[in-house]
N, C-alpha and C positions, 0 to 999 in steps of 0.2 A: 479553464481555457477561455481566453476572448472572446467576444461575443464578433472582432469584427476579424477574425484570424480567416477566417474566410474567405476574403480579398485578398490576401497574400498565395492563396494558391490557386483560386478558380481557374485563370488565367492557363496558368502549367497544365493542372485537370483538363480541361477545352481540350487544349494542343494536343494531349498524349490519347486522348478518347480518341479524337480525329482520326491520329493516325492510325489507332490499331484498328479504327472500326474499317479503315480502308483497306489495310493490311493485312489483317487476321479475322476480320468478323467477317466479311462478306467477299463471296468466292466469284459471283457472277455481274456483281456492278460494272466491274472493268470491261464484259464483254459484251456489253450493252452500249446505244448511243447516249449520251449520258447530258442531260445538263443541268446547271448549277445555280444556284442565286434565283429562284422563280419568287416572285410578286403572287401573291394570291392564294386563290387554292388548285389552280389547276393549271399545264399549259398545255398549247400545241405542237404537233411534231407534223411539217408538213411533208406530204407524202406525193411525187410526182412519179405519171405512171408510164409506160414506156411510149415510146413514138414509133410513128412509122415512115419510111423514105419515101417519095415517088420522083417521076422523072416529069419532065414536063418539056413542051415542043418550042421550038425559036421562039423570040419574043413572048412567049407563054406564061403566064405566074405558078414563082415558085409554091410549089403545092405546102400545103403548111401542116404539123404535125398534126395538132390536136390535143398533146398527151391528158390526162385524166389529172387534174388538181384537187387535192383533197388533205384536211387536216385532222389529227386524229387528237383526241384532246387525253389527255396525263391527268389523272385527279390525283392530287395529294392528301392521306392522312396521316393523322399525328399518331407518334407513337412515345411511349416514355420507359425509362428503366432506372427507376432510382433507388436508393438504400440508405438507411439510418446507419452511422457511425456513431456509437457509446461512446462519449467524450471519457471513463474511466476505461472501457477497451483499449482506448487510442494509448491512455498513458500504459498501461501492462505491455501494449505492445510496441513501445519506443524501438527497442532495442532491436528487433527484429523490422521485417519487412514493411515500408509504411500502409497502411491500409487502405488509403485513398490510391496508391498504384495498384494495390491489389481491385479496388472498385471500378479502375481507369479498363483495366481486362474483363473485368465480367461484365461493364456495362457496355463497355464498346462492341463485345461478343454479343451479347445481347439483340444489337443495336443492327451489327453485321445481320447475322441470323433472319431477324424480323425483313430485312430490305431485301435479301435474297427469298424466301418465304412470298413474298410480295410479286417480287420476277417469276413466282415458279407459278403462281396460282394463273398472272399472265399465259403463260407457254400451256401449261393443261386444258387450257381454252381452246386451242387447236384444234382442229378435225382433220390435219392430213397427217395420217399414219404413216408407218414403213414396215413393212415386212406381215405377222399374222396378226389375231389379237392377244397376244400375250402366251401360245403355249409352248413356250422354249424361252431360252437365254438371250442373252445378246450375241449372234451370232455374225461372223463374216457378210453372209445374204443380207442381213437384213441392217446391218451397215452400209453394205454396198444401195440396197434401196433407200434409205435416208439420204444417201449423197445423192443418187439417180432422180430421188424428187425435186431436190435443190436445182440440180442441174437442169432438170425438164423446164424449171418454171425460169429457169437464165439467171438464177442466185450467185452473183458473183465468186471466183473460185479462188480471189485473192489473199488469200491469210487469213481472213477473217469471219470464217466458218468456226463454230464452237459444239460441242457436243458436253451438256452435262447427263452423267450415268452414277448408278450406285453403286456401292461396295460389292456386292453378287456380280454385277455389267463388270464394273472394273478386272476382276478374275477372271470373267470368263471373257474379255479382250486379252489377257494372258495367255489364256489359252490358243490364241490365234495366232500363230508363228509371225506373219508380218508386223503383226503388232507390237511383240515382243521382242526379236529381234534388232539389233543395232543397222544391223545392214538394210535393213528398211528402212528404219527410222531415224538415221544416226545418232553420233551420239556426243553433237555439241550443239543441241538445240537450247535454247531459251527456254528458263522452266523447267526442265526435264530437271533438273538436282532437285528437286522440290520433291518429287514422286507424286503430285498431285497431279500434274498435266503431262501431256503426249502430243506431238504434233504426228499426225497418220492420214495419208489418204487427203491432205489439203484440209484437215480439220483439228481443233485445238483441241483433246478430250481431255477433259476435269472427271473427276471423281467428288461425290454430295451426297452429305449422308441427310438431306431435307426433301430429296424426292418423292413425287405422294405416291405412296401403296394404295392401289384398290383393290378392296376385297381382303388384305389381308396377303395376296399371294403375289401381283401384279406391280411391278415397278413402270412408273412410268417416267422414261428416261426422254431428253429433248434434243434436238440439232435444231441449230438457228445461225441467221449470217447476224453480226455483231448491226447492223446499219436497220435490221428488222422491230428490233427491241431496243425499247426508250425508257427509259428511267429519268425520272425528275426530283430534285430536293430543292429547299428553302436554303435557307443561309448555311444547310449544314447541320452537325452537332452541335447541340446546346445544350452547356452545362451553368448551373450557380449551385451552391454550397450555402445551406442558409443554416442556423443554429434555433433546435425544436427545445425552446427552455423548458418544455413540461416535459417532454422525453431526454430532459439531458442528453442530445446529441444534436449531432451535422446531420442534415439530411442531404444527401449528394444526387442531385436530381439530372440526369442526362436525357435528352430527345433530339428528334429527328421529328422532320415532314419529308415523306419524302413519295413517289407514285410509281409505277409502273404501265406500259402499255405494250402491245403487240402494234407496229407501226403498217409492218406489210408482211398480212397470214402466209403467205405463199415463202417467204423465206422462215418458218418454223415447220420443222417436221417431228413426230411423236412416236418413239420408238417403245412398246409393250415389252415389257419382256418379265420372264417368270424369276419371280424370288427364289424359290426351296427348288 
């Protein structure tokens, strides 16, 4: 095989990583503020804080807010997911599926994976709980207190509230009749054919099976409004395809820069809830 056959697909490789890593690799990018193309290794997310009204007498100056200006900074690191292709694998397996699509899936999963993992360890940072510290399920109550926090600190109610929970949270949100039901929830929402998300209660719930366990028994599940959590990347997925003449093979090299941050704590809330 060519030593320069490589140029003829990086190109396609790039494109199709991209997409699935957007697609299928990663569950919680999209419910983040998200931005693109960063210069560096780090950016800012500015963060303004609320204002207050006053009233002021004839002729009198209009009284001025004050709001709290602050920037919260995004570090980006690099991360890589690459794999040898055996230039005599490649021909045994002409015939069949080509194996650089099959590497465009595992490395974009990969890639997904890592960048969510990156959000999650973000959100466990948190200190405002809802409900106990973890001896029950995910119950109605303590649903209802995850939203009640939100609500307290004035977390916008607009669509864009998200809740990622685990495979144990997801069943036993089954078990909660309004949750489960159509007539609650109906049943021509966006997403819902998926089985992965729920729109319930003015919040988007996902199911992730990358939630950190503590202790072994302890899930620790998140609600957050989308405008609180910031994620930042470099140009993207980057792939090249280079040929390892002493391993006779391609080595299919994909990365990512990409960062995470919690922009404003008060819009993340941390629901405990028990595994077994």
């Amino acid at each position: 095989m060519a030593n320069t056959i490589s140029t003829a697909f990086t190109k396609q490789y790039e494109r199709d990583v991209h997409i699935d890593f957007q697609r299928v690799g990663s569950k919680l990018i999209s419910a983040t503020r998200s931005r693109t193309n960063v210069k560096g290794s780090s950016t800012n997310f500015r963060r303004v804080g609320k204002g207050t009204a006053g009233t002021k007498g004839r002729n009198g100056l209009v009284p001025v807010m004050n709001p709290d200006h602050s920037m919260i900074e995004c570090v980006l690191t690099d991360h890589y997911a690459g794999e040898f292709i055996d230039d005599l694998d490649e021909e045994k397996l002409q015939e069949q599926e080509d194996e650089r699509q099959i590497m465009v899936r595992t490395g974009s999963n990969a890639l997904g994976r890592k960048q969510d993992e990156i959000i999650i360890l973000k959100l466990d940072a948190t200190t405002n709980y809802a409900g106990n510290d973890g001896s029950d399920g995910l119950t109605k109550a303590k649903a209802l207190a995850a939203i009640q926090a939100l609500n307290g600190a004035d977390v916008p109610d607009d669509g864009q509230r998200f809740a990622a929970v685990g495979e144990k949270q997801w069943t036993d949100l089954y078990n909660i009749q309004e949750f489960a039901d159509a007539d609650y929830v109906g049943d021509d929402l966006p997403f819902k054919a998926t089985g992965d998300m729920r729109f319930w209660l003015g919040v988007w719930w996902m199911r992730h099976t990358g939630l950190t366990l503590m202790s072994g028994s302890k899930r620790r599940c998140h609600m957050w409004h989308k405008t609180a959590v910031g994620t930042a990347s470099g140009k993207g997925v980057k792939t090249d395809i280079s040929w390892e003449n002493t391993r006779s093979a391609h080595f299919v090299n994909n990365r990512m820069s990409q960062g995470a941050c919690v922009i404003d704590a008060t819009g993340v809330v941390s629901m405990r809830c028990l595994e077994s």
